[in-house]
Predicted model as a PDB file, atoms N, CA, C, CB and O in Angstrom, pLDDT in the B-factor column:
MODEL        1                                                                  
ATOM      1  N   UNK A   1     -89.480-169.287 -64.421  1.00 83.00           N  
ATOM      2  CA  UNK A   1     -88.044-169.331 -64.215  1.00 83.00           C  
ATOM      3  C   UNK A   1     -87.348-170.291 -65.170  1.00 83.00           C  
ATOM      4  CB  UNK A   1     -87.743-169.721 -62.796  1.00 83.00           C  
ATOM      5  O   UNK A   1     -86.318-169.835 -65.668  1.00 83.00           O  
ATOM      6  N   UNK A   2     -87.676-171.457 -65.511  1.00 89.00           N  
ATOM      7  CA  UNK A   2     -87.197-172.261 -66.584  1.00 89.00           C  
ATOM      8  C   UNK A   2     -87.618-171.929 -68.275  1.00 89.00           C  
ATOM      9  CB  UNK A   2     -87.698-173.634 -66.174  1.00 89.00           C  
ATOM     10  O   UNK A   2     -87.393-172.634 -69.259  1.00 89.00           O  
ATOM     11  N   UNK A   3     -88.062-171.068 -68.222  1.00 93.00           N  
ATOM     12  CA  UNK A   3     -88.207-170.269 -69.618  1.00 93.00           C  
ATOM     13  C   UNK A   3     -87.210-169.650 -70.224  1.00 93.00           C  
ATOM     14  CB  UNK A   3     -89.049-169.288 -69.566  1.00 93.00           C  
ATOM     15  O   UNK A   3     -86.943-169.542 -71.421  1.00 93.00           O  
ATOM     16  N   UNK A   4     -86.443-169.069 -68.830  1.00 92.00           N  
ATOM     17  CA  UNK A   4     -84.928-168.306 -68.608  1.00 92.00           C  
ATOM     18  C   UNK A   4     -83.371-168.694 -68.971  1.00 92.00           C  
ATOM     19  CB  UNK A   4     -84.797-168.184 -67.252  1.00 92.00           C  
ATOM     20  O   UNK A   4     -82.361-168.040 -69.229  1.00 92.00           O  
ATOM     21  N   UNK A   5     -83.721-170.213 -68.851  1.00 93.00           N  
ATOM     22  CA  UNK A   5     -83.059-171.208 -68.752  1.00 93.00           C  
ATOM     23  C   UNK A   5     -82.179-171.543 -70.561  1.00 93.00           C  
ATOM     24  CB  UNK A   5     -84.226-172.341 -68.098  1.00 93.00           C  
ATOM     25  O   UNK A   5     -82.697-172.232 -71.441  1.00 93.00           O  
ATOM     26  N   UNK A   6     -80.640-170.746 -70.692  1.00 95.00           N  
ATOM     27  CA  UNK A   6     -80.793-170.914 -72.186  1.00 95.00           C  
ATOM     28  C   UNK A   6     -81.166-172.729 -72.880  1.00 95.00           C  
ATOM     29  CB  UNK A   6     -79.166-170.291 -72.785  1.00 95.00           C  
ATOM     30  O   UNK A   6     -81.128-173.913 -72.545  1.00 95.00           O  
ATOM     31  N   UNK A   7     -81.445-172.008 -73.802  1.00 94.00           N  
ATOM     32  CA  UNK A   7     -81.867-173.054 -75.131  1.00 94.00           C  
ATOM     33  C   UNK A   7     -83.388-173.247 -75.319  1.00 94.00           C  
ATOM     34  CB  UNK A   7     -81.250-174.675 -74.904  1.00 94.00           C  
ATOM     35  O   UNK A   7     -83.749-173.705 -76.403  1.00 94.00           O  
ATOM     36  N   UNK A   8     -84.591-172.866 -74.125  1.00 94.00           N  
ATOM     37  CA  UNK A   8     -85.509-173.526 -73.610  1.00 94.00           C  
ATOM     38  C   UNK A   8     -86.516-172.588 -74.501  1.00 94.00           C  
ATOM     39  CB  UNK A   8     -85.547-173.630 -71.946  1.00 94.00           C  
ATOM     40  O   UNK A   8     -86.715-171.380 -74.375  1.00 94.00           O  
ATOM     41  N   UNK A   9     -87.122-173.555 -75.489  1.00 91.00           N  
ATOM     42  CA  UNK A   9     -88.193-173.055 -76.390  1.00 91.00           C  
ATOM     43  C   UNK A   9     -89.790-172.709 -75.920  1.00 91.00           C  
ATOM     44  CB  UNK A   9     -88.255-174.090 -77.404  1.00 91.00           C  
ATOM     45  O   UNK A   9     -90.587-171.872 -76.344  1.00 91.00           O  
ATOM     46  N   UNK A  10     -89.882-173.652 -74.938  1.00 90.00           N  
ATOM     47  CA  UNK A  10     -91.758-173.879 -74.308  1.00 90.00           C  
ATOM     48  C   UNK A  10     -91.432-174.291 -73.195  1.00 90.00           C  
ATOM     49  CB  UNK A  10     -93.005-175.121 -75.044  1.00 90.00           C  
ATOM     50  O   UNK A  10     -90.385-174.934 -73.126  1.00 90.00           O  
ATOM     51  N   UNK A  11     -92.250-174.045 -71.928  1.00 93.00           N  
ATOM     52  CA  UNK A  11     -92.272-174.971 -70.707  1.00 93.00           C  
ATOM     53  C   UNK A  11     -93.891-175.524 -70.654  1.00 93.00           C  
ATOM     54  CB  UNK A  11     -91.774-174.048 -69.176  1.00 93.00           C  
ATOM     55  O   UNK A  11     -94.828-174.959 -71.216  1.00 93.00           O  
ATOM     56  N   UNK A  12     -93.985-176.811 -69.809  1.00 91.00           N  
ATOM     57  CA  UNK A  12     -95.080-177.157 -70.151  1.00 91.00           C  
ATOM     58  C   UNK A  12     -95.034-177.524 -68.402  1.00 91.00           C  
ATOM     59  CB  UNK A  12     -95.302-178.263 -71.534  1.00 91.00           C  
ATOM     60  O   UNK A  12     -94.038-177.989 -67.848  1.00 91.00           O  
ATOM     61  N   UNK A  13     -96.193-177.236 -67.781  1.00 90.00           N  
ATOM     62  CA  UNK A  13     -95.908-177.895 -66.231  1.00 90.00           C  
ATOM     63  C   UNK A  13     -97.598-178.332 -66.128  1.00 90.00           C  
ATOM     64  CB  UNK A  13     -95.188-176.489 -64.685  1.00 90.00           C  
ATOM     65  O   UNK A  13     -98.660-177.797 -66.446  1.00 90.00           O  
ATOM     66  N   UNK A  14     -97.183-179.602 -65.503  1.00 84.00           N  
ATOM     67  CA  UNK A  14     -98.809-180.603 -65.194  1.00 84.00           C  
ATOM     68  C   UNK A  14     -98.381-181.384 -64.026  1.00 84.00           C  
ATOM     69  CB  UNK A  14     -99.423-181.933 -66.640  1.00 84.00           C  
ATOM     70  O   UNK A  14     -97.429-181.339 -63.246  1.00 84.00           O  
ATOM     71  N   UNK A  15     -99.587-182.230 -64.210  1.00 85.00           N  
ATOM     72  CA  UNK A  15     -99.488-183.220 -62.691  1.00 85.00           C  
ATOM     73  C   UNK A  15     -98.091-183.839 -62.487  1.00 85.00           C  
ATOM     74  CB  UNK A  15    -100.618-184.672 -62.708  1.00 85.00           C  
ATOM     75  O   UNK A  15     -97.547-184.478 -63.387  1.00 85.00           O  
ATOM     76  N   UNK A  16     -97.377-183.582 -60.972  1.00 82.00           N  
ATOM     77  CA  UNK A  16     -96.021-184.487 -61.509  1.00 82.00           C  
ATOM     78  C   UNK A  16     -94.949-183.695 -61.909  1.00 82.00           C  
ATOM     79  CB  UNK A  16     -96.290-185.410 -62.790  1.00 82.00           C  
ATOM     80  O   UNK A  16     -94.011-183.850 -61.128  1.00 82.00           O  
ATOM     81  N   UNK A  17     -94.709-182.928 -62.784  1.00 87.00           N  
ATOM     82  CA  UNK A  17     -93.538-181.987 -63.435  1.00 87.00           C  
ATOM     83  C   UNK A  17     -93.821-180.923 -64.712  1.00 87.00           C  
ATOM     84  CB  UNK A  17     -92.424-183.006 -63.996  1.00 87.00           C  
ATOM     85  O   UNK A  17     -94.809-180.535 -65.336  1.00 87.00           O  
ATOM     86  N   UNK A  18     -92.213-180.655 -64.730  1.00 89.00           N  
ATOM     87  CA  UNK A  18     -92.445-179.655 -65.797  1.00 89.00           C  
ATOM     88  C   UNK A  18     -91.707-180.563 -66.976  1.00 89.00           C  
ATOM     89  CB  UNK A  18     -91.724-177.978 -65.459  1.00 89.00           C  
ATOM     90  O   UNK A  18     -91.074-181.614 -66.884  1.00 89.00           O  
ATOM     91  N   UNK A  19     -91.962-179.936 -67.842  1.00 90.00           N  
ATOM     92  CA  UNK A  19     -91.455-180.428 -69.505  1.00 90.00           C  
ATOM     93  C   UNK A  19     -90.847-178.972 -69.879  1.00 90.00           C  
ATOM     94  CB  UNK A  19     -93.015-181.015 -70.853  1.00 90.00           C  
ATOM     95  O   UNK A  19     -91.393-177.869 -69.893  1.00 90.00           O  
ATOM     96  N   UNK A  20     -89.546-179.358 -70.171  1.00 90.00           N  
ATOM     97  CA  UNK A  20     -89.338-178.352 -71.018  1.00 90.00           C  
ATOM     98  C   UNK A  20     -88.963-178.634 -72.345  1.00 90.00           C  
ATOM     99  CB  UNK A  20     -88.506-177.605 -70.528  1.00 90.00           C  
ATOM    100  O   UNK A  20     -88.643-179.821 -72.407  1.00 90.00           O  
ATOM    101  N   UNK A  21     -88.844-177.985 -73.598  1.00 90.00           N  
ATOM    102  CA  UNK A  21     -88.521-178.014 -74.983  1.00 90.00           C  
ATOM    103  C   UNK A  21     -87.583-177.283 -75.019  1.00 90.00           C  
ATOM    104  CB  UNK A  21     -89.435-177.676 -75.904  1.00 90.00           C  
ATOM    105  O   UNK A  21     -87.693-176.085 -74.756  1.00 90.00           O  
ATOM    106  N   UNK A  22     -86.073-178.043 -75.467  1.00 92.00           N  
ATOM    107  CA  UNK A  22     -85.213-176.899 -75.581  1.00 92.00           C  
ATOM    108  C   UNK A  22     -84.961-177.573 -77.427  1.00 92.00           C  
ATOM    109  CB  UNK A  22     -83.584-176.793 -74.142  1.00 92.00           C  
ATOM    110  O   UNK A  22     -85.198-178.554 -78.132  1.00 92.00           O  
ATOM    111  N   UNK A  23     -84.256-176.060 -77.458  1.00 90.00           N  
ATOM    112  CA  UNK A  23     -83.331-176.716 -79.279  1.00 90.00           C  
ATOM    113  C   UNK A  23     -81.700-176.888 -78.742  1.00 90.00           C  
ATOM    114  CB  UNK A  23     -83.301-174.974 -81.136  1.00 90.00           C  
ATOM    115  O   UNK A  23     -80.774-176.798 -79.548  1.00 90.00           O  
ATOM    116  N   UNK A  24     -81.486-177.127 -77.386  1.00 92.00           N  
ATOM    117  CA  UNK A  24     -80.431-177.935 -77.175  1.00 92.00           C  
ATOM    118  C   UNK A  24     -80.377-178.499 -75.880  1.00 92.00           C  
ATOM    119  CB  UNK A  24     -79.320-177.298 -77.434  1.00 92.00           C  
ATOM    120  O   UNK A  24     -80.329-177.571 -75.073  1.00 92.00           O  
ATOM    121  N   UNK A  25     -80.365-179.466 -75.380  1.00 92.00           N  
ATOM    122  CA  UNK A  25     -79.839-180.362 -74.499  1.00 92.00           C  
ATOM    123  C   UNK A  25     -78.478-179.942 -74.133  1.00 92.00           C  
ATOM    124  CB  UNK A  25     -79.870-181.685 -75.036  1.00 92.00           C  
ATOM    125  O   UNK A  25     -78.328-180.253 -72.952  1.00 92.00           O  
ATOM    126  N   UNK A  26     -77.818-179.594 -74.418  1.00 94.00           N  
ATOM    127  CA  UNK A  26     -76.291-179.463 -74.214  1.00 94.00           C  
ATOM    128  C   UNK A  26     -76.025-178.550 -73.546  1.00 94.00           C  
ATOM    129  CB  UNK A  26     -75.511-179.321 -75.252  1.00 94.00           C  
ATOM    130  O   UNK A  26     -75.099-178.485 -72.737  1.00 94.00           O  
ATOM    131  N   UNK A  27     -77.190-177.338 -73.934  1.00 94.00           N  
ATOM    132  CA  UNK A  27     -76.812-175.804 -73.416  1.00 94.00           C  
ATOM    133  C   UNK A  27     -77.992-175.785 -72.072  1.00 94.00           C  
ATOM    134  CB  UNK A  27     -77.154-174.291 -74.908  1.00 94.00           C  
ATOM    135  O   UNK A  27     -78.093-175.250 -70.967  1.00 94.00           O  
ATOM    136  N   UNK A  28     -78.708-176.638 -72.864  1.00 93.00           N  
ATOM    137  CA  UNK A  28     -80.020-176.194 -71.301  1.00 93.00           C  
ATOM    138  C   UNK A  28     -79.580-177.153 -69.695  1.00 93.00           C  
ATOM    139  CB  UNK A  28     -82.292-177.050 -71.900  1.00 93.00           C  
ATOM    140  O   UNK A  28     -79.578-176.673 -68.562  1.00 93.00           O  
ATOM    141  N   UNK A  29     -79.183-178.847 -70.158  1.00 92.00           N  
ATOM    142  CA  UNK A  29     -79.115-179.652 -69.291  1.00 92.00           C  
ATOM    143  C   UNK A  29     -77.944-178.797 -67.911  1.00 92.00           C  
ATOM    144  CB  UNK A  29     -78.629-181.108 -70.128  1.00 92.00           C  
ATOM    145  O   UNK A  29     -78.119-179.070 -66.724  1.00 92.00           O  
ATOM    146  N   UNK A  30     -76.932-177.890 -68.326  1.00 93.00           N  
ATOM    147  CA  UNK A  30     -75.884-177.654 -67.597  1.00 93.00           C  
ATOM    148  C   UNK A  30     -76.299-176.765 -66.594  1.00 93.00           C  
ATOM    149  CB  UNK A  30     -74.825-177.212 -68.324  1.00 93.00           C  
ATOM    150  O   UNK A  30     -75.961-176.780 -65.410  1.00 93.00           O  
ATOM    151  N   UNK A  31     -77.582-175.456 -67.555  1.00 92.00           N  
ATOM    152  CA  UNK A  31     -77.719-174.566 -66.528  1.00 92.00           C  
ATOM    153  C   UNK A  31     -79.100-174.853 -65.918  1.00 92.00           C  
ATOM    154  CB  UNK A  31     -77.538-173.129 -67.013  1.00 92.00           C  
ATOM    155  O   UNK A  31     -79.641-174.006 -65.207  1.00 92.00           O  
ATOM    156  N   UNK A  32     -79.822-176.336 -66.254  1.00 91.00           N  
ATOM    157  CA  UNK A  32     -80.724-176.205 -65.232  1.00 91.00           C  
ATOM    158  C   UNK A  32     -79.929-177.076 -63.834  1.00 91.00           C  
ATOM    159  CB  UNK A  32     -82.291-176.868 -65.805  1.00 91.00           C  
ATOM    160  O   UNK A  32     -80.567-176.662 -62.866  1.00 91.00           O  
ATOM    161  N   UNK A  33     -79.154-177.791 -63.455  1.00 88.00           N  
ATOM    162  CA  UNK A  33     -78.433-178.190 -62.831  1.00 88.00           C  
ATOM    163  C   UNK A  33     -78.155-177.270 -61.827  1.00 88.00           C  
ATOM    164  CB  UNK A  33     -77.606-178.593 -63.471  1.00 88.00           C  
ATOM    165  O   UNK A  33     -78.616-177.215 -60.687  1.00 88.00           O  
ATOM    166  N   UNK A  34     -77.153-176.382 -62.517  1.00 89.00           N  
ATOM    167  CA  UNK A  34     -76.244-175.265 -61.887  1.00 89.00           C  
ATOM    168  C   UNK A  34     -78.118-173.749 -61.184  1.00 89.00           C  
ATOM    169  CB  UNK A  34     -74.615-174.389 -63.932  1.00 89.00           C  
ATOM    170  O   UNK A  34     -78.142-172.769 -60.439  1.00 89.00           O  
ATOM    171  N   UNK A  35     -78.953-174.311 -61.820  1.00 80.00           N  
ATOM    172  CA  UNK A  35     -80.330-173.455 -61.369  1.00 80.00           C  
ATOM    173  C   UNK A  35     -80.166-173.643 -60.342  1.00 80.00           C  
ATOM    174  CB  UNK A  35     -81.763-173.735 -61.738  1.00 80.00           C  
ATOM    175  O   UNK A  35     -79.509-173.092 -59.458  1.00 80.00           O  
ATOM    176  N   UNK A  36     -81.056-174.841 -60.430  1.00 72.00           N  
ATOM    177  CA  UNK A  36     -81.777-175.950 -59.180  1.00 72.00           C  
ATOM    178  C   UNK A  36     -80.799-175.719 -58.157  1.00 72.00           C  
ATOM    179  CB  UNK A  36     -81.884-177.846 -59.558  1.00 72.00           C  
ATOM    180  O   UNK A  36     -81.234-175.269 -57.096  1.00 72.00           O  
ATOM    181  N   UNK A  37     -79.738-175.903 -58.242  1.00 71.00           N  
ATOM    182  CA  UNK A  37     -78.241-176.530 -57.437  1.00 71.00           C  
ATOM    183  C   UNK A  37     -78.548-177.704 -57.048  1.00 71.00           C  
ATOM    184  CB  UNK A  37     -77.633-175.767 -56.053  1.00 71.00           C  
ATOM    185  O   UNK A  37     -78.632-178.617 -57.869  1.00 71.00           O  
ATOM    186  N   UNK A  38     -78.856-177.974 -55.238  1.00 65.00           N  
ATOM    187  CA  UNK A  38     -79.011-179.722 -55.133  1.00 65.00           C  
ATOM    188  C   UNK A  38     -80.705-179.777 -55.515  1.00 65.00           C  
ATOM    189  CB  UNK A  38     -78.575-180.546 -53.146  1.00 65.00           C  
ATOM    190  O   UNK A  38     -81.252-180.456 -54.646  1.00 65.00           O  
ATOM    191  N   UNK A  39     -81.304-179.478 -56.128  1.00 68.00           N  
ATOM    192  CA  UNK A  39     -82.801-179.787 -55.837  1.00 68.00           C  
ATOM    193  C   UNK A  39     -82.860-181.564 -55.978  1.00 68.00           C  
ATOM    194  CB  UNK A  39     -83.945-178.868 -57.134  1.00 68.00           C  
ATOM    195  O   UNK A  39     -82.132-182.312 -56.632  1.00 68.00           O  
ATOM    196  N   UNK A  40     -83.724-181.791 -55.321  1.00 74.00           N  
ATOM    197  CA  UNK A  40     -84.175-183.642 -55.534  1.00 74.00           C  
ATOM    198  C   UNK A  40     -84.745-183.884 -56.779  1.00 74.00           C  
ATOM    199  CB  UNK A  40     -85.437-184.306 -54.430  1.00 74.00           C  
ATOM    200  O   UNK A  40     -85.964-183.718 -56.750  1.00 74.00           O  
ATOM    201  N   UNK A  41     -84.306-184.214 -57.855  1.00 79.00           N  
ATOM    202  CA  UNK A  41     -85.060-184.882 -58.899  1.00 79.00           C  
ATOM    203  C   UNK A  41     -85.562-186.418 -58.767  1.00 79.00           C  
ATOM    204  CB  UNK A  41     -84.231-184.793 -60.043  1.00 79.00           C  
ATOM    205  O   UNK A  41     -84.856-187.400 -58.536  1.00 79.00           O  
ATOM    206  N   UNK A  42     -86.847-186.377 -58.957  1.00 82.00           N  
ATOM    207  CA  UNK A  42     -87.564-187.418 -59.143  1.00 82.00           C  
ATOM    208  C   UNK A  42     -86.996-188.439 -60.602  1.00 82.00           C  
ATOM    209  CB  UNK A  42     -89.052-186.786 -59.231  1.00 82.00           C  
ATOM    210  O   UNK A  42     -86.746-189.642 -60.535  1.00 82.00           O  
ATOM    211  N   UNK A  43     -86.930-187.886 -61.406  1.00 84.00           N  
ATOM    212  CA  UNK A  43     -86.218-188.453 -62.505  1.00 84.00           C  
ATOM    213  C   UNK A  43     -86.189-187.169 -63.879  1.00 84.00           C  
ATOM    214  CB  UNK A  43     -87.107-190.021 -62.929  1.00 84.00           C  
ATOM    215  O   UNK A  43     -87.064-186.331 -64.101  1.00 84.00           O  
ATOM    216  N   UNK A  44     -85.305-187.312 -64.395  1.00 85.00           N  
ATOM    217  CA  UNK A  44     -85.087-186.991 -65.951  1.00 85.00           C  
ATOM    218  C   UNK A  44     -84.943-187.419 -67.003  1.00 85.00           C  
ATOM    219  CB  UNK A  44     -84.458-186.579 -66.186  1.00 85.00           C  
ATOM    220  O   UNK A  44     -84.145-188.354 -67.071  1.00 85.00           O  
ATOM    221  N   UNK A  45     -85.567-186.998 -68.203  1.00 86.00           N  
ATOM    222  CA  UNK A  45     -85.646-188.131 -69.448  1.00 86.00           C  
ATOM    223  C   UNK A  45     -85.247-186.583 -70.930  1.00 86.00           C  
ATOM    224  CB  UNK A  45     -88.007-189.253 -69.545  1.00 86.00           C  
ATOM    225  O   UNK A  45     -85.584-185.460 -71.306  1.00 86.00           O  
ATOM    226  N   UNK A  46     -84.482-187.538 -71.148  1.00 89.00           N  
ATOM    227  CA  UNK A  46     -83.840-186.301 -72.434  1.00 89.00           C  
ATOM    228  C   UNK A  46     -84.466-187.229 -73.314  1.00 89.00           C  
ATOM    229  CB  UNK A  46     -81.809-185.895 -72.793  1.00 89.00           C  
ATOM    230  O   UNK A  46     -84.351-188.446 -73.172  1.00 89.00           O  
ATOM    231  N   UNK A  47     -85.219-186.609 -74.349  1.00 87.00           N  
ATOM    232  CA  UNK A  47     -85.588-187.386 -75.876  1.00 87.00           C  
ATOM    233  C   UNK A  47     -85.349-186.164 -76.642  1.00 87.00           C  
ATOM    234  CB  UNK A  47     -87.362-188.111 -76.174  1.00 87.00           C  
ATOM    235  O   UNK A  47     -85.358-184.981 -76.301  1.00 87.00           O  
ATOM    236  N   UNK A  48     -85.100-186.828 -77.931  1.00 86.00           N  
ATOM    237  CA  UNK A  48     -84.703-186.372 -79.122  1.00 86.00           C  
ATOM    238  C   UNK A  48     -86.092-186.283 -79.553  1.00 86.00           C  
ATOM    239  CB  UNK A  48     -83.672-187.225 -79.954  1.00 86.00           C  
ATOM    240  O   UNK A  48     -86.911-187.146 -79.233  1.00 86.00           O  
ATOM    241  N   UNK A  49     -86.447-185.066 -80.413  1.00 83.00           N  
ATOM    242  CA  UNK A  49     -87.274-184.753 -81.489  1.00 83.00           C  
ATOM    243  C   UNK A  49     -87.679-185.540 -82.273  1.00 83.00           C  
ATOM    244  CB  UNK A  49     -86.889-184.026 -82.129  1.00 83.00           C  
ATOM    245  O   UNK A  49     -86.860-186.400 -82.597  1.00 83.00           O  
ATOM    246  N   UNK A  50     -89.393-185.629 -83.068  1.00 88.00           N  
ATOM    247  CA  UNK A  50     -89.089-186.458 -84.078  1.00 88.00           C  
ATOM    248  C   UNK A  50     -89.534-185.875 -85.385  1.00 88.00           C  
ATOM    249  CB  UNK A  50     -89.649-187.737 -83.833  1.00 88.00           C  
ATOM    250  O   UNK A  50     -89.579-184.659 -85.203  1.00 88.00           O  
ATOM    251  N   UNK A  51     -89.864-186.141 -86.541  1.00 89.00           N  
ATOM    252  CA  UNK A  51     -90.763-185.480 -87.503  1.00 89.00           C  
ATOM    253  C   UNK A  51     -92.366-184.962 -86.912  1.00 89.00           C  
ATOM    254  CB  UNK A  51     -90.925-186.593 -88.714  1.00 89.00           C  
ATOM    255  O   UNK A  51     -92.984-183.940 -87.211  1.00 89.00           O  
ATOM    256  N   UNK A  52     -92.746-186.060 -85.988  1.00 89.00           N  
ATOM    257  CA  UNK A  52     -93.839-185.030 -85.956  1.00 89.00           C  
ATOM    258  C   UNK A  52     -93.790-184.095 -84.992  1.00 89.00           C  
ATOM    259  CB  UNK A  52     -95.047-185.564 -85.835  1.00 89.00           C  
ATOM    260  O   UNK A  52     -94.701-183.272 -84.897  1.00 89.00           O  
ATOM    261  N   UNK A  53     -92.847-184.092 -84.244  1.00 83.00           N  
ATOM    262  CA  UNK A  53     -92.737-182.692 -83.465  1.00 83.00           C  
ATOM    263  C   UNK A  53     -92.406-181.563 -84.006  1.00 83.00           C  
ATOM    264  CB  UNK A  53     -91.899-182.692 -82.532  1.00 83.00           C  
ATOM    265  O   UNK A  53     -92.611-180.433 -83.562  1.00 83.00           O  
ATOM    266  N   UNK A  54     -91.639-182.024 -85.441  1.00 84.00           N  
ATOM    267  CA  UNK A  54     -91.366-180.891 -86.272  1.00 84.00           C  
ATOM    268  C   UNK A  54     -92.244-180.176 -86.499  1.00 84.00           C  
ATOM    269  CB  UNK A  54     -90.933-181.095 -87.316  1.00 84.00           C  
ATOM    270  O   UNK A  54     -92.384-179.014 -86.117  1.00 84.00           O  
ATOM    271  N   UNK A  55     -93.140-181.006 -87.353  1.00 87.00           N  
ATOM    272  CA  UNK A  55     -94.624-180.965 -87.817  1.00 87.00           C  
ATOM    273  C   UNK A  55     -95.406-180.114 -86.975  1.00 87.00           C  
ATOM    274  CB  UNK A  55     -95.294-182.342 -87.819  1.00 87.00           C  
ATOM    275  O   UNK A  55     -95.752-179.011 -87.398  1.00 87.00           O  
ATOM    276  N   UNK A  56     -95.696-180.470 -85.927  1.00 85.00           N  
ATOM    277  CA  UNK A  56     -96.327-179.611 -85.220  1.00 85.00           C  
ATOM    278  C   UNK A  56     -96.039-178.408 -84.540  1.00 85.00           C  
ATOM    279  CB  UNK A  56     -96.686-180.143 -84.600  1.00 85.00           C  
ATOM    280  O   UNK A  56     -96.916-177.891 -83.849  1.00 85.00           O  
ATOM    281  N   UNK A  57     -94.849-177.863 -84.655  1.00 81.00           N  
ATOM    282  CA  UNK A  57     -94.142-176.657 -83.768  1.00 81.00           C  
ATOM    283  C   UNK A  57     -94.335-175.801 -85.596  1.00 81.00           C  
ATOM    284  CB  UNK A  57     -91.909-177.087 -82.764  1.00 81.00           C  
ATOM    285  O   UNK A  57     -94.595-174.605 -85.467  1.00 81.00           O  
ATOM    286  N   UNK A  58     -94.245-176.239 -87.030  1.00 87.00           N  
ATOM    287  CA  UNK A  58     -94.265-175.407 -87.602  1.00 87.00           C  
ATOM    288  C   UNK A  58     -96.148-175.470 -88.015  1.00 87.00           C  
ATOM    289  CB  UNK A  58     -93.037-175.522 -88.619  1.00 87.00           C  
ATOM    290  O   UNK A  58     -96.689-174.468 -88.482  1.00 87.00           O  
ATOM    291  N   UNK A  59     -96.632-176.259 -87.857  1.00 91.00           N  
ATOM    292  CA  UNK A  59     -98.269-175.892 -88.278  1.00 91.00           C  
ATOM    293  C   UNK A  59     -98.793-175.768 -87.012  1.00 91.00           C  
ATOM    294  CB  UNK A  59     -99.218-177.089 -89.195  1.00 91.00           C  
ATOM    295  O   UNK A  59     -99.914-175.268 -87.097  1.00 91.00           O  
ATOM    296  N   UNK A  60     -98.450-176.021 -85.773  1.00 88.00           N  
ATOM    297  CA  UNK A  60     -99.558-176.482 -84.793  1.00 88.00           C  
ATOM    298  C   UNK A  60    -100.578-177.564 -85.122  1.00 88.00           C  
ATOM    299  CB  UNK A  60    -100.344-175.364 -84.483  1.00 88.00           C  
ATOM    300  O   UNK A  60    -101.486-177.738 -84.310  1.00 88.00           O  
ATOM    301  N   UNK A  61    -100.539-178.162 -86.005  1.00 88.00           N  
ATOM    302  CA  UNK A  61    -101.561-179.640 -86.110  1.00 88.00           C  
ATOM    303  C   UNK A  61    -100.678-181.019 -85.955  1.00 88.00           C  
ATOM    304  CB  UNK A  61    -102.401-179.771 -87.835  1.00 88.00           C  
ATOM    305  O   UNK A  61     -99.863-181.223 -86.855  1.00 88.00           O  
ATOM    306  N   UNK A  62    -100.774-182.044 -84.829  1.00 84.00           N  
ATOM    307  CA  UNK A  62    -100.347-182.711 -85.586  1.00 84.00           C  
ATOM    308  C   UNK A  62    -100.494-183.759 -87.061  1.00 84.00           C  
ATOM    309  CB  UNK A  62    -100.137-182.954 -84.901  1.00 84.00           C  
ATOM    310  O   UNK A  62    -101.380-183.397 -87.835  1.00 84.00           O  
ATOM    311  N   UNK A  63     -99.903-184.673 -87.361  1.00 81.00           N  
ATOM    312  CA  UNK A  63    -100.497-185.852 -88.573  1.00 81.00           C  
ATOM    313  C   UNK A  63    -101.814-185.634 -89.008  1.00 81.00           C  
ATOM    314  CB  UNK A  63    -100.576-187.419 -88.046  1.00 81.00           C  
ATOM    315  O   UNK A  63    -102.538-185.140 -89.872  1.00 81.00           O  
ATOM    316  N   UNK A  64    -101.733-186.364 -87.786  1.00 82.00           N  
ATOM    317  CA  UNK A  64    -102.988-187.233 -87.804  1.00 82.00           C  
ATOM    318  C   UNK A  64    -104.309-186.061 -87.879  1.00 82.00           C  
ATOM    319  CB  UNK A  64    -103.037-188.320 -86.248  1.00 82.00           C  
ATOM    320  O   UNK A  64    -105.438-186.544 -87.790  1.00 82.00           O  
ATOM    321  N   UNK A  65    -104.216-184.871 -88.005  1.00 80.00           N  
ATOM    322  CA  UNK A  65    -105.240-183.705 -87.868  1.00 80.00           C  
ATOM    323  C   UNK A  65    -105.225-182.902 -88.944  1.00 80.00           C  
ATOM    324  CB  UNK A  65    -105.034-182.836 -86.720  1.00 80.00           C  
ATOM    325  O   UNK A  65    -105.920-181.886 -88.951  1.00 80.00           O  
ATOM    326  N   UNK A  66    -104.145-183.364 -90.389  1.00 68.00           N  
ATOM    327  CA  UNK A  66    -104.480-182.835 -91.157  1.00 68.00           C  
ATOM    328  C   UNK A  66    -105.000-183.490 -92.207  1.00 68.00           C  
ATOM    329  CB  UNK A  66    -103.773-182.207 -91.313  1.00 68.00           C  
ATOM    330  O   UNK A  66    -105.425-182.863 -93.177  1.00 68.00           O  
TER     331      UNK A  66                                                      
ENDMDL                                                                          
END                                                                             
């Protein structure tokens, strides 16, 4: 269901929560909100991208593995 969710590139779900990857914060943060409606969040953490995430979404390796 959060795959659905615009902007949202990958979902990743493990112990604890899901991760999602969007290529926008702006477009995804509103409609997972308006999803959920009241759901209880434990917490949320927006981070910005860095080079090696670049790195790795276009080779799949990161750095340190090539």
């Amino acid at each position: 269901r959060f795959a659905e969710l615009p902007g949202v590139l990958r979902v990743e779900a493990g112990e604890g929560g899901v991760v999602l990857h969007s290529a926008s914060a702006e477009a995804t943060l509103p409609a997972l909100f308006q999803h959920e409606g009241k759901a209880d969040f434990a917490s949320l953490k927006v981070e910005s991208g860095t080079l090696e995430d670049v790195f790795l979404n276009l080779t799949g390796r990161t750095l340190r593995e090539s």
